[in-house]
VOFINU-183894 format. One record per residue (C-alpha): z, x, y. Coordinates in steps of 0.2 Angstrom, whole numbers, plus 5000, padded with zeros to 4 digits. Layout:
ZXY ...
! end
This chain:
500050005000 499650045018 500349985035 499049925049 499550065059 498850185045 497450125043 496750035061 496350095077 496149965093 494650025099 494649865111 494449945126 492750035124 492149855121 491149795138 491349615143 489849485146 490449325155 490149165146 488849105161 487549255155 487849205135 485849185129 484949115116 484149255112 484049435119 484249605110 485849625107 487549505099 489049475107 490349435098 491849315104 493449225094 492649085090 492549035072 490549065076 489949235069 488849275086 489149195101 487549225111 486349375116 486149505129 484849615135 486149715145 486149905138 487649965148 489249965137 488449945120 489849955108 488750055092 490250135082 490050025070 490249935056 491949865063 493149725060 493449585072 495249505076 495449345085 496949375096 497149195100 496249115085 496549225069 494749235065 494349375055 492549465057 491549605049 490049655062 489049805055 487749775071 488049865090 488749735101 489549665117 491349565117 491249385124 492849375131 494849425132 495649415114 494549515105 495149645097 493949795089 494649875073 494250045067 494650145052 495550305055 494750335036 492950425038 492650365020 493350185021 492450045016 492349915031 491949755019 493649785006 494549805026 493749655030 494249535017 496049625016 496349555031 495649365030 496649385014 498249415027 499349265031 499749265048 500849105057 499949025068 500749015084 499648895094 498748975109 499549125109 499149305105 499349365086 498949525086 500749595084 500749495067 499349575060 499849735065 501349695050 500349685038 500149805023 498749815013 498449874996 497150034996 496550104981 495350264981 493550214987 492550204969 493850014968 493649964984 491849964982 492049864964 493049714973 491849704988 490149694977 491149564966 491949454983 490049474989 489449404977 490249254976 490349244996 488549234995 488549064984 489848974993 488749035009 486948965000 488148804993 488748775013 486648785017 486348665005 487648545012 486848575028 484948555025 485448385016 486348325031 484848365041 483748265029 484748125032 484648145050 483048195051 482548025042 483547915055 482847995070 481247945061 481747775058 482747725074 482347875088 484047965094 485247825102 485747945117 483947915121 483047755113 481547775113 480947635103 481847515116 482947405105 484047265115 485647355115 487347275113 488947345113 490247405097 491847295105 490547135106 489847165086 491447245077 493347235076 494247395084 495847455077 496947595079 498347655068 500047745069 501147865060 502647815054 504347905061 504148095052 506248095056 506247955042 505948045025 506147865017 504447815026 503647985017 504548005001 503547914986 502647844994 501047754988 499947715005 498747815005 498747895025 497548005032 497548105051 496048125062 495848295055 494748195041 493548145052 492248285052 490648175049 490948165031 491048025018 492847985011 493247984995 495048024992 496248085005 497148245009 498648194999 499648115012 500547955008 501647835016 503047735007 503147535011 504647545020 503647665033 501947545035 503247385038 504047505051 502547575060 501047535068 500147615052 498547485046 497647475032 495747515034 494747445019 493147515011 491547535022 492647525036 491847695050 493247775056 493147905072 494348035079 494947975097 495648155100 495848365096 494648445088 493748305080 493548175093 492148085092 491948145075 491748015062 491947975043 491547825032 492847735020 492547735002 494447714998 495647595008 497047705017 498247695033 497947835047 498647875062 498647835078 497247945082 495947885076 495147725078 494347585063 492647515066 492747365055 492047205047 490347295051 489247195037 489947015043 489147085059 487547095050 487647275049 487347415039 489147535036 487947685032 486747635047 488347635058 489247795051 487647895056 487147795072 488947825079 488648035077 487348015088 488347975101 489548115099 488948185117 489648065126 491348075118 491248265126 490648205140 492348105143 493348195156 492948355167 493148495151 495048485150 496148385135 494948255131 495548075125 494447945118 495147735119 494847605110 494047555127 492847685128 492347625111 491947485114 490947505129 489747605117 487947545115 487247495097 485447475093 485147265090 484147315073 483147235060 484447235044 482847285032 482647425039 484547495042 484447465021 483047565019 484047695028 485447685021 484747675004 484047855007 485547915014 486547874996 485347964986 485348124998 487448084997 487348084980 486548274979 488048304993 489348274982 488748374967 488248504979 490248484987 490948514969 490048674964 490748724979 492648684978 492448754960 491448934970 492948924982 494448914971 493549074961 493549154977 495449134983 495949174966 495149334970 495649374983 497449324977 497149454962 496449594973 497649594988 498949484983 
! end
């Protein structure tokens, strides 16, 4: 075993800054940032180009965790730029010793003096380089499974744009009528977390707004509430079908479509009785991504909060039923190839954290 100090050095502050206002889209060089995003933008700026790499990228303020084997420029404070003191050393084994790390998270703080605890097992070069073919490997299928997810989300999209148009824009002019005039809005609650009656055996299934990331919902996260804790709270039952979307945090205006009844909380708001309204809940579930710009749109960039207000001010195409079917009908044979897909990779994942548990413990 190693310490940090052992092995690392900060090698921040030969780094050169580029302000978030000159990020582009393309250009000749990375920068890299904090964010969970592995480049942030471009440059062609040649001043200050940070080339002693490979390196190994510490989120100060987020704990991400980066290997960047490219010359580059930092996007912002809370970077920190990690060196082997180690001519010999393998970056890649450093790399995922680190992410195998666990350190707390303290909110919007720094955590670099966390990570600078941390000891890491280091055997001789010939093992390191064993463990890093063997995590790449496997990182390389969870990465092609995460693609797949990805190009069968687009699909879907790709085959509503084609059907409908984009709802920020309507294009094909369809009368527009509003989500609080077509659906029933509901909100729910959390019952009292100082009430271990309300949490212990409970059977209610209870989900946060952490579940809404534009997925379809087939179990929860394990979370239940007891009956004594539903009778006391504002907690409601959402039934099947039912499009649920995050009022606030990280997810707002993200969304998720019931395939199991379960309580949430009070964050997140229930889009329901959707096919009495002569609607289609897979129309709806998608539809509603479409207008997750203008839940960003809420506010002037600070802490932004959704309403059920705000909901239902939200426009909704008046559309033929037929033709939100033949949609949607699409959409669960492209869902069905996600959730095969979603497996394999659970199954890739768990290998790979058990891996990692071996190799660094």
């Amino acid at each position: 075993m190693k310490t940090f100090d052992e092995i690392f050095i900060d090698k921040t502050k030969y780094g050169v800054k580029v302000q978030t206002s000159e990020y582009g889209e393309q250009g000749k060089h990375i920068i890299i940032d904090q964010g969970q995003t592995q480049i942030a933008g471009y440059t062609d700026c040649e001043d200050g180009l940070f080339e002693e790499v490979p390196v190994v990228i510490f989120g100060d303020h987020t704990r991400v965790i980066k290997y960047v084997e490219d010359p580059f420029f930092l996007g912002a404070d809370g970077v920190k730029v990690l060196r082997s003191k180690d001519n010999n050393a393998n970056y890649k084994y450093l790399y995922y010793a680190l992410k195998n790390a666990k350190i707390p998270n303290t909110g919007y703080n720094r955590h670099f003096k966390w990570l600078k605890e941390v000891k890491i097992k280091y055997p001789d070069r010939e093992r390191q380089d064993e463990i890093v073919v063997i995590l790449d490997k496997v990182s390389d299928v969870i990465q092609k499974r995460q693609n797949e997810l990805s190009q069968l989300e687009d699909l879907i999209k790709a085959r509503f744009v084609e059907l409908f148009g984009d709802p920020m824009v309507n294009p094909k002019g369809y009368k527009i009528q509003k989500y609080g005039e077509l659906f029933e809005l509901n909100a729910g609650g959390t019952p009292s977390k100082t009430v271990p009656e309300y949490w212990e055996n409970g059977t209610i299934s209870w989900i946060g707004s952490n579940m809404c990331q534009n997925v379809i919902l087939y179990e929860n996260d394990g979370k239940y509430i007891s009956q004594d804790g539903y009778d006391h709270s504002s907690a409601r039952l959402f039934p099947v079908d039912t499009v649920l979307i995050a009022l606030v945090g990280a997810t707002i205006g993200k969304t998720a479509l019931l395939k199991f009844e379960t309580s949430t909380n009070q964050n997140v708001l229930g889009v329901r009785h959707i096919v009495e309204s002569g609607y289609n809940p897979m129309f709806v579930f998608y539809y509603t991504q479409f207008l997750y710009q203008k839940f960003m749109n809420i506010g002037d960039g600070g802490f932004n909060m959704a309403s059920k207000g705000f909901v239902s001010e939200l426009p909704m195409y008046d559309v033929d039923l037929s033709v939100q079917n033949e949609f949607a009908t699409f959409a669960n044979k492209i869902d069905k190839s996600k959730v095969a897909v979603q497996r394999a990779l659970e199954k890739t994942q768990l290998l790979f954290d058990s891996l990692m548990q071996d190799y660094f413990g």
